[in-house]
C-alpha positions in Angstrom: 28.0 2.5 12.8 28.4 1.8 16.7 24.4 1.4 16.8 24.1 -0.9 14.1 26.4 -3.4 15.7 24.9 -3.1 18.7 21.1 -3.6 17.2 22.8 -6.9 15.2 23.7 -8.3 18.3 20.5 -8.1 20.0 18.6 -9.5 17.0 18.3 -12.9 16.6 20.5 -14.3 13.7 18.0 -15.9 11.7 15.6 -12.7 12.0 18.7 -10.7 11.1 19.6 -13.0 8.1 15.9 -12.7 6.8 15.8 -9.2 6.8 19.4 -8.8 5.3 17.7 -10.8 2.5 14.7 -9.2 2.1 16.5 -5.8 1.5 19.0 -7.3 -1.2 15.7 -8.8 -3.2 13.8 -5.0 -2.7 16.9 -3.7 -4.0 17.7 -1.3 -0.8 20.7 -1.0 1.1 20.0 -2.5 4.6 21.5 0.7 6.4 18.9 2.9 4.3 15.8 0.4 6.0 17.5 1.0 9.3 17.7 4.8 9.4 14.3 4.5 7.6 12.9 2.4 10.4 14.2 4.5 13.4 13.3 7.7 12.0 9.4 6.1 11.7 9.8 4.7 15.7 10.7 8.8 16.4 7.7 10.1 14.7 
């Protein structure tokens, strides 16, 4: 939970505010895209 606060704070608000809505209208839970997204950047 700690890193997700962090990552919010570094990302600019609109971006943030985008991507929060883009998530809702896919249907997927924004902390799901997250894990999804750092788990791809590992690979």
């Amino acid at each position: 939970m700690i890193k997700k606060t962090v990552l919010i704070r570094n990302v600019d608000q609109d971006l943030w505010n985008w991507f929060v809505g883009s998530c809702k209208q896919k249907g997927k839970k924004v902390g799901e895209v997250i894990e999804n997204f750092i788990l791809k950047l590992k690979k």
